[in-house]
Structures are given as structure tokens and as C-alpha cells.
N, C-alpha and C positions, 0 to 999 in steps of 0.2 A: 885351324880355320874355324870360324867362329858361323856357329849355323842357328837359326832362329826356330823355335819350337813354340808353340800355345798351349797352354792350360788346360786338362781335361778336366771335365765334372765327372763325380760319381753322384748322377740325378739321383738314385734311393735315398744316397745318404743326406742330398737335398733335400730330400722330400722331406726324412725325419727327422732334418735342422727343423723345416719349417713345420710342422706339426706337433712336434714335442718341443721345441725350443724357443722359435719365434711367432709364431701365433698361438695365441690361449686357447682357440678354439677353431673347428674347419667352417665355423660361422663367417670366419671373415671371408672365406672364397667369395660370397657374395656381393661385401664391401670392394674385393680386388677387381669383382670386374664391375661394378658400376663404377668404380674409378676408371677403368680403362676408356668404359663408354666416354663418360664426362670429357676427360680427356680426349680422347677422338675431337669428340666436339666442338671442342672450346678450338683445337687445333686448327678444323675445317672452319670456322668461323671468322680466324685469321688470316688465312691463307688464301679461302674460296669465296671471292666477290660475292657468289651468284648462289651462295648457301644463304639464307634467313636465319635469324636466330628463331624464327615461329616455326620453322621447318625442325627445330634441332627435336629430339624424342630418344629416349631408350623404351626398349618392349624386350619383355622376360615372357618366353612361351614356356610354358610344363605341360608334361604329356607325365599323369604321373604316375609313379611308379618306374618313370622308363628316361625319359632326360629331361634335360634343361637348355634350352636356348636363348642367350644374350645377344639382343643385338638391336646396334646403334648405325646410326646414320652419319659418322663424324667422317675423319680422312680417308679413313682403309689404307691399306698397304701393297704399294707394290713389291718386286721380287726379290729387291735389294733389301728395304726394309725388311722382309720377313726374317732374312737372312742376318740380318743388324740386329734384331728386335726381340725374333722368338723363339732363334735358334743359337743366341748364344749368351751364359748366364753371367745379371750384371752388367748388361746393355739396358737401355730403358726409351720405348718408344714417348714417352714423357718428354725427350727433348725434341728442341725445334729441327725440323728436318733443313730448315736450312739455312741455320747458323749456328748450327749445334750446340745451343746452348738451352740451359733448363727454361722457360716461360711460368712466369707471377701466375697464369690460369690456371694448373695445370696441379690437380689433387696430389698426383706420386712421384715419389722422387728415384723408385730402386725399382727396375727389370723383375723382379721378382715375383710382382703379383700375381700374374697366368697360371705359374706353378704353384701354386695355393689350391687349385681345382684337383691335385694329385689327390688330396687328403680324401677326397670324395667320389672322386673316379678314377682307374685308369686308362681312358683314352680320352685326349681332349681333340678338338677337333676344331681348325679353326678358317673358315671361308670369307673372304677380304676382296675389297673392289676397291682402287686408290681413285680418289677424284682425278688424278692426274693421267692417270689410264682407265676412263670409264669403258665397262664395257671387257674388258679383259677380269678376268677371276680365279686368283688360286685356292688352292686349299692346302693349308699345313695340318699335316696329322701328326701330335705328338702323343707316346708310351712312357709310360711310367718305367719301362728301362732304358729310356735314356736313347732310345731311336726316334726319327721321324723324318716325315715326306715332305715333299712340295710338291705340288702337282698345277701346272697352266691349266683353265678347264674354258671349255665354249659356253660353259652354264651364266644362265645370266641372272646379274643383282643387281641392286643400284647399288650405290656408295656405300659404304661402311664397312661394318664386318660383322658376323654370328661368331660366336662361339657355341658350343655345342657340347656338352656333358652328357656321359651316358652312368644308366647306375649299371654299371658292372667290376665296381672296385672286388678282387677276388679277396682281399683281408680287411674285411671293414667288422664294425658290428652293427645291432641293429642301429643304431641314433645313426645309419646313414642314410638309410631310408627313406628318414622323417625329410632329408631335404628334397627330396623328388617330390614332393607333396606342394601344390600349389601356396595353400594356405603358409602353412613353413617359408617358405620363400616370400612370400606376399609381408611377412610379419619382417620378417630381416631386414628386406629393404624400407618396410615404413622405421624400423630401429636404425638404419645405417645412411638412410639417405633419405628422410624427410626436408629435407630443405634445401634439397639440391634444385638448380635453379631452372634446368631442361627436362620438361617431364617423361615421368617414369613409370612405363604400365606392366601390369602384369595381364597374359594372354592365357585363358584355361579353356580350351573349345570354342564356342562363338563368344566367351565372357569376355570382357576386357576392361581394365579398370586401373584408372590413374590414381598412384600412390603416395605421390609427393603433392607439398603445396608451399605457398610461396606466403612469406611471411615475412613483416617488418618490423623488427625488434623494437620497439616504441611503446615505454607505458605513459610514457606521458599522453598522447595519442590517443589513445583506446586500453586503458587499465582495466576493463572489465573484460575484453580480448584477451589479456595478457592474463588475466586470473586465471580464466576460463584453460586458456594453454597449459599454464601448469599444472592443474589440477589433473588434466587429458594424458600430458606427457611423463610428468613427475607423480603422478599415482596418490596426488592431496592437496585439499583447502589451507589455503596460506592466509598469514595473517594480510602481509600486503607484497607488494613488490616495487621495481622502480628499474630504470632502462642505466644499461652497463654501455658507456658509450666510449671509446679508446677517445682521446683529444688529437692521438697521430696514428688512429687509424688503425691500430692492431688488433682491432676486438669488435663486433659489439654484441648487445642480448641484454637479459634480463635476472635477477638477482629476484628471490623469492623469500620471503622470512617466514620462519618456521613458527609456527602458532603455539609449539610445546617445547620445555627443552631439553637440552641436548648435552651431555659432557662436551665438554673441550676434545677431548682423545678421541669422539666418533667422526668418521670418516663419511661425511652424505655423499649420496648420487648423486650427481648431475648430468648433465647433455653437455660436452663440449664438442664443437665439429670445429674442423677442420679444411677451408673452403665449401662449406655446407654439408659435408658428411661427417660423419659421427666418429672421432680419434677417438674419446676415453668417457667412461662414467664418472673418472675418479680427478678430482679437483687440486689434489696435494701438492702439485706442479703449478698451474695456474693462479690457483688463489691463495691468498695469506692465509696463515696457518689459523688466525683469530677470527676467520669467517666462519664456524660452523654452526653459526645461525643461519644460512641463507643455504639457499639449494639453489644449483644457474643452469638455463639454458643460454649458451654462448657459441659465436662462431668466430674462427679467425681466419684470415688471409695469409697472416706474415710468418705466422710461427712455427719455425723449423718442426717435424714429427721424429720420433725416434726412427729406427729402422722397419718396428714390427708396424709401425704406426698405429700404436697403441695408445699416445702418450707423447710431450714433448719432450724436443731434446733441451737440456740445460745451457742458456747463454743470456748472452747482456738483453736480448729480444724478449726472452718470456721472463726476466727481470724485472724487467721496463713496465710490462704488461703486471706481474702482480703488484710494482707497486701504483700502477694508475689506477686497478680494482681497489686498493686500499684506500684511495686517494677520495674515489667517488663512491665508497661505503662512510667515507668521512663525510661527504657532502650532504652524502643522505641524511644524514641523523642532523648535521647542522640546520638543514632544508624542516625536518622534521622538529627541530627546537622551536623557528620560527613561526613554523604553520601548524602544528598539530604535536603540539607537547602530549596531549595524551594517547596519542600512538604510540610515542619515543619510550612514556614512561610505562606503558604496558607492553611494549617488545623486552625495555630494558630489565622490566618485574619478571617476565616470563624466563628471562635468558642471563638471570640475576647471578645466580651461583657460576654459571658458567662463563662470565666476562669475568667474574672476579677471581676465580683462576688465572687467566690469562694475563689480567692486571699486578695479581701477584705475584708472578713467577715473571713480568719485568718487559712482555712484549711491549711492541709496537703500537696497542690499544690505550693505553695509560691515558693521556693526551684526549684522546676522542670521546673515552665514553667514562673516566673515571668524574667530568660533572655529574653523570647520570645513574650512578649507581644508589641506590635506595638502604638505608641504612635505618634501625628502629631505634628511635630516641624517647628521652624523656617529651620530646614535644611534638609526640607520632611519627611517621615516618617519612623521611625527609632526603633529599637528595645529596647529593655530595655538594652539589652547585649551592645548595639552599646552605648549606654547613659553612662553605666559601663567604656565601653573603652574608653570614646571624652575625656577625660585627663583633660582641662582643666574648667573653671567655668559655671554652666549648671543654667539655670533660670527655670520656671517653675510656673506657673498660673492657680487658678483653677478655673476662669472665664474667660469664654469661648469670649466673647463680649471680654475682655481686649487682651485677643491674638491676636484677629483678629485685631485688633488698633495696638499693638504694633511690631508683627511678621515682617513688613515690613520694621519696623527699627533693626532687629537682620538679618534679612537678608543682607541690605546694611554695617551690619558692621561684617559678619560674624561671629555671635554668636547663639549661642544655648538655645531659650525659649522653651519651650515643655508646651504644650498644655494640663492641666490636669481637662479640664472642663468637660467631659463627667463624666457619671456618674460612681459611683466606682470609678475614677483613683485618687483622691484627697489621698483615702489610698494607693494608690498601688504605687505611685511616692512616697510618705512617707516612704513605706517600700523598695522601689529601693534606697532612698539616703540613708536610717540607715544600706544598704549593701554594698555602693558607697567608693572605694578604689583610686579609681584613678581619679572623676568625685566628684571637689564639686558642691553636687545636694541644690540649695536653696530658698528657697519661693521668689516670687518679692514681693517689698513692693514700698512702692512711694519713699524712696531715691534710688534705681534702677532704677525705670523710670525716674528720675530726670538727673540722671547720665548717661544714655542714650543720655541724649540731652545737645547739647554743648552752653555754654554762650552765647550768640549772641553778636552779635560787635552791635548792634542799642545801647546796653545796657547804657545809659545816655544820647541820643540823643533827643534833646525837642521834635520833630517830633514822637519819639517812646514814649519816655513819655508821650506826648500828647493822644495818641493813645491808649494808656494803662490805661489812668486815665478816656478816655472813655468807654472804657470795661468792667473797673471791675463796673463803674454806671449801665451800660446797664443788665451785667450778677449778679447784685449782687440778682436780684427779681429770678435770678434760683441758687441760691446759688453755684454760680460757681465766682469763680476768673481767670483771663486774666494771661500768662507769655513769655514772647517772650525768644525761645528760637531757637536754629539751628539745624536741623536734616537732614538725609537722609532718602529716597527717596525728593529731591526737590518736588518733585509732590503732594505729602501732602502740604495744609494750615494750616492745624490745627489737632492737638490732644487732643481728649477730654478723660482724665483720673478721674476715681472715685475709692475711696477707698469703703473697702466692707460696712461700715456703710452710706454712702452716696448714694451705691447703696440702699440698705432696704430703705433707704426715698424716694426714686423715686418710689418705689414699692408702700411706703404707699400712697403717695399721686397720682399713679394712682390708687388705691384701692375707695382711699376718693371719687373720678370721679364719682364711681356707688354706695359709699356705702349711706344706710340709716340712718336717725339722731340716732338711736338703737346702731349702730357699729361707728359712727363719732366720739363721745367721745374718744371712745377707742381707735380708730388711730390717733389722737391727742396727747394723751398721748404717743403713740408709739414714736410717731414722734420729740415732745420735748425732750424723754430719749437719743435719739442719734443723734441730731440736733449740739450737740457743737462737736464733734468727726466728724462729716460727711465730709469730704473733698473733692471738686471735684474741677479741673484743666481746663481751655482751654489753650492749648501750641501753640503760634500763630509760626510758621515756618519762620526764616528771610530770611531763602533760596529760601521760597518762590516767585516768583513776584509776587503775589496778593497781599500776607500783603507787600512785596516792597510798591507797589501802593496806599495800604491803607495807609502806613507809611506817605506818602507825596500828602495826600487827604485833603484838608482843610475845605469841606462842613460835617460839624457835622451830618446832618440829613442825609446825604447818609451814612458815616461811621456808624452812628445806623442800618442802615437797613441793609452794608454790613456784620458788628459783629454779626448780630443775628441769618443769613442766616447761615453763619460759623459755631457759636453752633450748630443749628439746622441740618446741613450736617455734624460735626465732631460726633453727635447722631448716624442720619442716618449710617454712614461711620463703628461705634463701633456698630451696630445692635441692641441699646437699644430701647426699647416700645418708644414712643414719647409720653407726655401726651398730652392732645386734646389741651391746650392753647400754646404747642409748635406748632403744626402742624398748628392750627392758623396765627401764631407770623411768619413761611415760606410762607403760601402764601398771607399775606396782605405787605410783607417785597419788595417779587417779584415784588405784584401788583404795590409798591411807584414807585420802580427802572424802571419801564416799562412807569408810567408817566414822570420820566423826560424827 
């Protein structure tokens, strides 16, 4: 015969799910029952013709040092409810009492919040007036082991309920203390429910003092309001900000841009709530992962909370939700191209390195802000959108040392190298050419630099011959070759070009300088695998007058020392390491030339 039996709790071991497992901290007891209030409220509001919403109020009394009393004016509870509600765990006076089912108003979803008070006391105490039976009053007294009372009493309230905390928790430590303390309590509720929509006092003697306020997300409206909030709330002066509005409803607030910046990988604070009280600091759920420019104060209606309500639960809803924030983080900067390019382009300078992360590694960003990204060319510095429009053939190097050699001859002939040495940009100019419409965007390679530089007229002159067939003896022990060639700026002698394999051997062999006979082998070997490939150039200038002068130099042993100094400053000049026997090879070169 089949007999039916219920669930028992072991409340301790409740207690120390919820203290060590699902709340981070006994800070929320505070949040649990200003949701309760709220709740109450919004309830009676529904239900009670003859309640006002100008009547609706929470007041938090401390007596401190000794308890706490919460209490609101919403339904209260008659004997059935108590018994539904607070005495048995996993129930949740959250739903409608009379279609049992959850209501849109309504902050909590899980029975659980009352027991939250454990973490801080053990005796809670709870005194309730139903609007449906005004005038009748019970009292539940619950223990932290898991006993309690009900009691009818003749004592009179009006509608609602107190709750009641005492500090007599026998295993606390001190930081339980600090919550009997008016001020402590007064600071939580402004963190946990500042924008909750029924106000919220806190009572200390004859003090009393309303802590919430009522706010409408709108910077279009009043933008120097909304600065002013975040600076109040988010603890800093932003550069600007702009109104986070859902189009169906699931959000709204305000989005703040951060004035300095920020890696990609840090994780900012914000203010998200949750029907007006405060779910999470932490944005990693709601917002795209590519917003960590902006810091939000946000609320929402619709979005499911985890259990700890900490935090939302994952589904197509807070899907939906990050990508509308993405949607109108796009709009912004669009809006921003429009009306105020030098915002766009000084958010985009400030938060420069940190988008082109983002862009590199392939997100969701690419599209929005790769027009806007700032790149250093030969023709200053210039946007991606500006490189899209120059029309004609656009160069582009992803060594940094090669730009700064070569930029000063695209300058004198008015063309366009772009600078793609920093880090990240090697993809993000990859992905600007494979978008590039009107801009052929294309790697340099050494027949570009070649092509740069014009024949020289010395070009078969015995004098230049001469002088060339001593160079490449001189430079052949740094595996460079001599070529005389003609360029702009005059003011350059020489140009020292190296391809990317010829750079890696200048690497290994300053490595070999400190390495040990352990690692010598093996840069050795290095070294031979890309020894025939390695090319590097010294381009002597005939516009020069120096090489003029070397050209028609006849003392062999000065024009050694004059070629070496050359290499050794066309080094200097492209910002390469010098190896020690280069650095050498300049000043015993000086020392000759100062004997003559």
C-alpha cells in the first residue's frame, strides 16, 4: 500500500548552502528582504483597489548594535500563506496568491530569500497583517535549527509585515556586527536598491531618511545628469556617454566611455539591476565581450536571474539582449561619425590598442569600428576609412624599423606606406585590404623598395664601379651587398634594407653574443636553414654629396672606413640592435679618420 511522505530539510545544512555556496556574501540578506518588501507591494497594488501606489513605502528601523527591522506596507500574510510561504523550503510568496502563478512585477523567483537572514542571526522573527484579514496578526518565529511558531495575536498593525533581526548569531565573527550599524545598512540599501521605484527609508531614533531615488535613463534628455550619475555611482569622469534603450523592451540605461584605456581581458564594474535592484557588478553575461570600453548602469524587466541572483541565467532572452547592446554601441559611433568625428576619433585614439585586439583575434567588432581605427603612414596619421578612400596604390609594412627607413622616401614622392608594425595591426591591415574597394592595399616586398629608388646615372662610371667593388668586399663579412641608387630626400646617404629572413639572422647572431655552447649549436643550425634566403641591401644615394665625394676618393683605406661608418649609421638611422662587433667596427673607424 502506497503511503505518501514529504521532504524534510536539514535548515543548518541550508543555511551553509546559502552562505558558503550561493550567496557571495551575508550582504545580500539585505537585497532578500528589500525584495520581499517590493514584492509585498507591487502584490497589494494588484490585488487592493483601495491601496495607492503614493502610499506604497519600505522603512528599515536599526537599533544598533541590537536588531534590525524591515518593514513594508504591501499584502502581509494570512495563516495559510504563512504556512505556504515561510514554513516550508522552495515555496515562494512571489507568486500570485490567486492564480498561482509567478507575476512580471515581482523581483524573486525562489522561496529562499528569508533564510538568507540566517547568515546574520539566529532568530528571525516575522509579524504580518493580510489586507484580506485586516486587523488579525500573526507572528512566525523562526530558529536556526530548523523549529518555529505561529502564533494569532490581538496586537495591532496595519497591513504588511516586519521582519525583525536580532544580533545574537552565537558563531559569527566580527564583520557581523558592522550590520547592526545603521550607516552599514543605509550604504547596502543605496548599493542594492537605489532605483527601486517605492521608497525606501532608513529609521535611526527620530532620524529618518529616504534612500532611493527615482531616475530616468535618458542622455539624450539631460547628458550632463547622466555624466553627473556616473561619476556619483561608477566612482569617475567619463569621456561621454549615450542611453542604452532595448527596441523590445528588455533593458534600458546608459553606457559610459572610459576616458583611458583598458586591455581587452579587464573585466569593468557596472550597475546592472534587475527590476530596479541591483543583480551583478559584473557585465560578462550581458554585454559583448568587445565593450570594454564603456562601463553601464542598466535595468531590466525580462531577464531571467540565476538562482543566487547574482547574475543572469543563460537563454535566447539575454542573447537577444547582448546583441541589441551591440547593435546600439554600433549606432553610437555611427551617430558619432555623423555629428562629432572628433569624439569618435578620440575615443577610437584612446581605446586604440585595445579594439585592435579585438579586430584581430576576428570578433564581432571588425565591421563597426575597423573604418576608425588610426594607423601611422607616410601621410600622418590616418584612419582605416581614410586608407579605404586614398584611391590610389597604398603600401604597408609590418616592420616597424623598415618604415621608419623607408617613410621619408614616400613622403618626398607623395605616396602612401602605412605603418603595420605595432602589434595586432599585421591582421587588421589584412582585413582592411580583403575590404579595400577603391585602395590597392599591398604587402612591400624588396621589388618595391627597389622601385622606389631610381637608376643612378654613376651607373657604369669606373669611379662608381670602383667604389662599389669596394663595398661589397668590405660588406660581404655582414652579409650585406652595396647598390647605388638615387633617391629623395638628398639628405639620406645610405639605405639599409633587409628582408624578413635576413632580419631573424641578425637576431640569431645577437643571440649567439650571450648564448652558452648548450644553445650555440642550435643557433647555428638556425642560422644556416635561412642563410641562403636572407637578403640585405646597403643603397648608397648619388644625390648624395657624400657618396658624390666618396665616388671620386682615391685612398682605398679611407673609403673602408668611410663604407663602414655608412652601414653602421644606415643601422643606427633603421633603429636595428647593433651587434657588439658592429659598434666596434664605428668607433675604431672614427678613431682612423681623426688620425689622418
Amino acid at each position: 500500500m502506497e503511503q505518501d511522505f514529504k521532504f524534510k530539510v536539514n535548515l543548518g545544512g541550508m543555511i551553509d548552502i546559502l552562505s558558503n555556496h550561493l550567496y557571495s556574501s551575508p550582504d545580500v540578506f539585505v537585497r532578500e528582504l528589500l525584495q520581499n518588501g517590493t514584492d509585498a507591494i507591487s502584490a497589494r497594488l494588484a490585488a487592493d483597489p483601495d491601496f495607492a501606489e503614493s502610499d506604497a513605502k519600505v522603512e528599515i528601523e536599526v537599533d544598533d548594535n541590537q536588531r534590525i527591522v524591515f518593514r513594508d506596507n504591501g499584502t502581509g500574510l494570512n495563516e495559510d500563506e504563512i504556512h505556504r510561504f515561510l514554513s516550508v523550503i522552495g515555496q515562494s510568496s512571489k507568486y500570485d496568491i490567486e492564480n498561482n502563478r509567478a507575476s512580471g512585477d515581482f523581483i524573486g523567483r525562489f522561496g529562499i530569500g528569508l533564510l538568507s537572514c540566517f547568515m546574520v542571526t539566529d532568530h528571525i522573527c516575522v509579524k504580518t497583517c493580510s489586507y484580506r484579514e485586516p486587523g488579525t496578526t500573526f507572528i512566525w518565529k523562526g530558529m536556526a535549527d530548523g523549529t518555529y511558531t505561529i502564533t494569532r495575536t490581538n496586537e495591532s498593525m496595519p497591513v504588511g509585515t516586519e521582519i525583525i533581526i536580532e544580533n545574537n548569531k552565537q558563531e559569527r565573527d566580527e564583520t557581523i556586527d558592522e550590520y547592526y550599524h545603521c550607516d552599514h545598512i543605509a550604504n547596502l540599501v543605496y548599493y542594492y536598491g537605489l532605483f527601486l521605484k517605492y521608497p525606501v527609508y532608513t529609521i535611526n531614533g527620530e532620524e529618518k531618511t529616504r534612500l532611493n531615488l527615482k531616475f530616468d535613463f535618458d542622455a539624450e534628455k539631460d547628458k550632463e545628469l547622466c555624466m553627473t550619475l556616473g561619476k556619483t555611482f561608477l566612482g569617475e569622469s567619463f569621456l561621454d556617454c549615450f542611453t542604452l534603450r532595448s527596441p523590445t523592451g528588455l533593458f534600458s540605461g546608459i553606457a559610459y566611455v572610459l576616458p583611458y584605456p583598458v586591455s581587452a581581458n579587464v573585466h569593468n564594474m557596472h550597475r546592472i539591476y534587475l527590476k530596479n535592484m541591483l543583480l551583478t557588478e559584473s557585465g560578462q553575461k550581458l554585454l559583448p565581450e568587445w565593450a570594454f570600453f564603456v562601463r553601464c548602469i542598466i535595468n531590466t524587466n525580462h531577464l531571467k536571474p540565476t538562482s543566487s541572483r547574482e547574475d543572469f541565467y543563460e537563454d535566447d532572452a539575454l542573447e537577444k539582449a547582448r546583441g541589441e547592446i551591440a547593435d546600439i554601441i554600433a549606432d553610437y559611433f555611427e551617430d558619432l561619425d555623423i555629428h562629432n568625428k572628433e569624439l569618435l576619433y578620440k575615443i577610437v585614439s584612446i581605446h586604440n590598442l585595445a579594439v585592435k585586439s579585438v579586430i584581430a583575434a576576428g570578433d564581432a567588432l571588425d565591421d563597426l569600428l575597423l573604418p576608425y581605427i588610426i594607423f601611422h603612414t607616410s601621410m600622418g596619421d590616418l584612419t582605416g576609412k581614410d586608407i579605404l578612400e586614398y584611391g590610389s596604390d597604398a603600401f604597408y609594412t609590418t616592420d616597424e624599423n623598415q618604415y621608419r627607413q623607408l617613410a621619408p622616401l614616400y613622403i618626398q614622392r607623395s605616396q602612401l606606406l602605412i605603418n603595420a608594425g605595432y602589434v595586432y595591426e599585421d591582421a587588421i591591415i589584412t582585413k582592411l585590404a580583403e575590404t579595400s574597394r577603391k585602395t590597392d592595399i599591398q604587402k612591400l616586398t624588396d621589388a618595391d623598395i627597389d622601385f622606389m629608388l631610381d637608376d643612378s646615372e654613376f651607373d657604369g662610371d669606373p669611379a662608381a664601379d670602383k667604389l662599389i667593388r669596394l663595398a661589397a668586399r668590405i660588406l660581404k663579412k655582414y652579409d650585406c651587398k652595396p647598390v647605388l641608387k638615387e633617391f629623395r630626400p638628398f639628405e639620406i646617404p645610405a639605405l639599409y634594407s633587409i628582408n624578413e629572413k635576413a632580419y631573424k639572422a641578425r637576431q640569431i647572431r645577437r643571440s649567439k653574443q650571450n648564448a652558452n655552447k648548450i644553445f650555440m649549436n642550435m643557433l647555428n643550425s638556425f642560422e644556416s636553414d635561412i642563410a641562403a634566403s636572407a637578403v640585405a641591401c646597403l643603397y648608397l644615394n648619388t644625390n648624395n654629396l657624400i657618396i658624390r665625394k666618396l665616388i671620386n676618393t682615391e685612398d682605398e683605406e679611407k673609403l673602408s672606413c668611410y663604407i663602414e661608418i655608412l652601414y653602421v649609421q644606415s643601422l643606427l638611422s633603421g633603429h636595428f640592435p647593433l651587434l657588439n662587433n658592429e659598434m666596434k667596427i664605428l668607433n675604431e673607424n672614427l678613431y682612423k679618420l681623426m688620425s689622418y
